[in-house]
Structure formats: C-alpha cells, structure tokens
C-alpha positions in Angstrom: 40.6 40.0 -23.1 40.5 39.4 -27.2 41.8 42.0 -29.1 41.5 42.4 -33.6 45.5 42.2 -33.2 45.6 38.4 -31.7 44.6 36.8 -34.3 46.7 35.0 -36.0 47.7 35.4 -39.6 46.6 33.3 -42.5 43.8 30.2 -42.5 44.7 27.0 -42.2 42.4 23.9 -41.9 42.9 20.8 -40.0 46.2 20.3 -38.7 47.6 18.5 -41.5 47.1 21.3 -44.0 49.7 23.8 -42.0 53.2 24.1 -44.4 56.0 22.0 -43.8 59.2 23.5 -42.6 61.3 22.9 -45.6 58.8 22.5 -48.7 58.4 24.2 -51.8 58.3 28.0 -51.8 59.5 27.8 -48.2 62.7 30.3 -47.4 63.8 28.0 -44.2 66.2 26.4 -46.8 67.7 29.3 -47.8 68.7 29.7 -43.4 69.3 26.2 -42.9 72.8 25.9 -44.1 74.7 28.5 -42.3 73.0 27.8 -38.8 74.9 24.4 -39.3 77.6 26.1 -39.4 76.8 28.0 -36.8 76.2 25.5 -34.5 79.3 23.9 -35.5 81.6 26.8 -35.1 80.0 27.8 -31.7 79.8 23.8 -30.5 83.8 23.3 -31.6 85.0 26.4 -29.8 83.4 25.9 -26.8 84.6 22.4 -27.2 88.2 23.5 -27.4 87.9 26.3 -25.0 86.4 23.7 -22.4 89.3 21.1 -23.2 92.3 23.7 -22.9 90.1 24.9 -19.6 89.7 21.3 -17.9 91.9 18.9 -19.6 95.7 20.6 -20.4 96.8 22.4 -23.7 97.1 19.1 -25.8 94.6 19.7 -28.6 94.7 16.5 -30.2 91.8 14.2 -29.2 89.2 17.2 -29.5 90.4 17.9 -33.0 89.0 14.8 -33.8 85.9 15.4 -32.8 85.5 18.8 -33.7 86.4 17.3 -37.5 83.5 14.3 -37.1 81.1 17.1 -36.1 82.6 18.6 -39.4 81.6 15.8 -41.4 78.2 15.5 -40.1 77.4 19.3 -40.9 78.8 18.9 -44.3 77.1 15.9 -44.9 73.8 17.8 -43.4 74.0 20.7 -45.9 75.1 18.1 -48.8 71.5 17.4 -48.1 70.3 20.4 -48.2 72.2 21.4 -51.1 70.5 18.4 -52.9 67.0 19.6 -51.9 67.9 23.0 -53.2 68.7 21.4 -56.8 65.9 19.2 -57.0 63.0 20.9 -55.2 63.8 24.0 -56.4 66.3 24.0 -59.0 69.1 25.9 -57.9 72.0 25.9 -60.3 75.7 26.8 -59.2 75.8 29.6 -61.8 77.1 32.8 -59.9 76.5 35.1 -62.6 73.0 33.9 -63.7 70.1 36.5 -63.8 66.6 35.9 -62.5 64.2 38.2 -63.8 60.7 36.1 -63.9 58.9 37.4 -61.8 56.3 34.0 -61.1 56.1 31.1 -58.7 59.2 29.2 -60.8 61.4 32.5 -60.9 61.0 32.9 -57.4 61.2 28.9 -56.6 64.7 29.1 -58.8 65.9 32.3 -56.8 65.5 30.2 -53.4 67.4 27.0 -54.9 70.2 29.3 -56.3 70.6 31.4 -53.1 70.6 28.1 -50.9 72.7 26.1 -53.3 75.4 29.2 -52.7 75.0 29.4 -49.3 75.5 25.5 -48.6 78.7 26.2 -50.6 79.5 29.0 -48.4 78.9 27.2 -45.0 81.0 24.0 -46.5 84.0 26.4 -47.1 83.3 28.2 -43.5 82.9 24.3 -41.6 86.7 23.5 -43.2 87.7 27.1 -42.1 86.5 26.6 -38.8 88.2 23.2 -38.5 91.9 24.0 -39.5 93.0 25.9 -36.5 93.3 22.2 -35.0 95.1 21.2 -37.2 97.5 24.6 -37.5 97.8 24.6 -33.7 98.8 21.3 -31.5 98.0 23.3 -28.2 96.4 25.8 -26.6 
C-alpha cells in the first residue's frame, strides 16, 4: 500500500546524476575525519583489551600495530584535510569570520570546519596511541 509519505525526497535522473559522497557542497567531509578516529580508538582498544584477555600483559607487539593503524588514519584524514583545502578552501585560521551568506561562504564554512576537525582527530589518533607507549603491560 503507497502512501504521499514514501516517496522519496528530491529528483534525481539516471543513476549517474545522484551526488557523490564527498563532492562539493557535501557535509560527509565535515564527519569523515573523526569517525577515523573513531574507528581507530574503538579498533585499538579492543585490540589491546583482546591481547591482555588472550595473550598475557606484555603490550608490546600490539603497540605496534595499534601505531601502523595510527599512521593509516592520519594519512587517511591528511587526505581529507587536503580535499577540504582544495575543494573547498578551508583555511587553518581559527579566528576567521564567515559571514557570506552564498554557495562560496557556505563551501568555505565546510572546508574550515573539516580542515579543524582533521586537525582535531590527528591530535585525538596520537592521544589514543600513547597509553602504549606510557604503559608496557596490562
């Protein structure tokens, strides 16, 4: 039974007309950066929690790769950050005001907000990383 409510939202043509994930004027970017982080903070607990679990209280060869997983999802939101600066020209000024109010104000409010964000979820990978090195066991 059709209802007025299920249809969906928006026209699109043929299939190749639908908007990419990450494209200009998309806000995905913006989320991007600190589920990496996410999933690494979540993937290297479990990792260590499992290890100290199954394997003994020696932390040492999961810090290793708990740190390689580090490096991925910084070199991941490096990206990003990139993508931020050159799709949508984000700046790393924290005090700059943004008061167009058109397409280009609101492309350079995304860039700025993800360019900060990527910087945050850097700093939050290498805080999620040092316990490992702080702590030799369990």
């Amino acid at each position: 039974m059709r209802h007025e409510s299920d249809k969906q939202p928006g026209r699109f043509g043929p299939p190749g007309d639908a908007p990419r994930v990450i494209d200009q004027g998309s806000v995905w970017i913006m989320v991007a950066a600190p589920t990496l982080w996410a999933i690494h903070f979540v993937a290297s607990y479990v990792l260590a929690a499992t290890w100290c679990a199954k394997a003994g209280p020696a932390l040492s060869e999961p810090r290793w790769i708990i740190v390689a997983m580090g490096v991925v999802c910084i070199a991941l939101i490096a990206w990003l950050g990139m993508m931020a600066v050159r799709r949508y020209g984000g700046v790393f000024v924290i005090f700059e005001e943004i008061t167009e109010s058109s397409e280009r104000g609101r492309d350079k409010f995304i860039g700025h907000v993800s360019l900060l964000l990527c910087v945050l979820s850097v700093m939050a990978i290498v805080f999620t990383t040092l316990p490992g090195f702080m702590f030799s066991t369990c």
